[in-house]
ZAMARGU-4260 file (C-alpha; in steps of 0.2 Angstrom, whole numbers, plus 5000, padded with zeros to 4 digits):
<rodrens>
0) 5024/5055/5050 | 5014/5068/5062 | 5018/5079/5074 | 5003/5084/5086 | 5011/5103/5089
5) 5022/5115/5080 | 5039/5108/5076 | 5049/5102/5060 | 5051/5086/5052 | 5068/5076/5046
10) 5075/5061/5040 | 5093/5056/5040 | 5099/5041/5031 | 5119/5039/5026 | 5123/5057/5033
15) 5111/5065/5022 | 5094/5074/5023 | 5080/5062/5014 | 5068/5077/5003 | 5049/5076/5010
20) 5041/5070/4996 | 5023/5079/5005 | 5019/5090/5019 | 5004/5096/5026 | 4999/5107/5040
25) 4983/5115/5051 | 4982/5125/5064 | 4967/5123/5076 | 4966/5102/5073 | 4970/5095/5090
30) 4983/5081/5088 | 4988/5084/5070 | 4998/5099/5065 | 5009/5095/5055 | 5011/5078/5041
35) 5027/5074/5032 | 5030/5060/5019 | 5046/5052/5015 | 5049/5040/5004 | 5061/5028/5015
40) 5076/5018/5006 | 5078/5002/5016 | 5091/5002/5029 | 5091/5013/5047 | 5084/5031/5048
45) 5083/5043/5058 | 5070/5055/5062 | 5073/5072/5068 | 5060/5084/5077 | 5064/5100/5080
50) 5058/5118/5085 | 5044/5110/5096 | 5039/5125/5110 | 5030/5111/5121 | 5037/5102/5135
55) 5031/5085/5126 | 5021/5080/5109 | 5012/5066/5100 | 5022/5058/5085 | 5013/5045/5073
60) 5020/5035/5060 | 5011/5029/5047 | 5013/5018/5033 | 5009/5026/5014 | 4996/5017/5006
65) 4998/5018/4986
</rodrens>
């Protein structure tokens, strides 16, 4: 997942907080601060986004290629 502006990444499944598997951030790339991976057991999740200082953001999810 990616987060085009400062903020922080979660994932909830079954009450708990997934661990990120890999992060990375930049400063000064429009559209691409910050990148999170989880690795996603199968059933519902939710994603949290928190800290953002903008009124609005872009968020991309994107499927891990192995």
């Amino acid at each position: 997942m990616t987060i085009s502006d400062y903020g922080w990444i979660d994932a909830v499944q079954n009450d708990a907080y997934l661990k990120a598997t890999g992060f990375s951030g930049v400063t000064g790339c429009p559209g691409a601060r910050k990148s999170v991976r989880f690795d996603l057991p199968a059933g519902p999740v939710t994603i949290q986004v928190s800290g953002v200082t903008k009124d609005a953001i872009n968020v991309a999810f994107t499927p891990a290629t192995h």
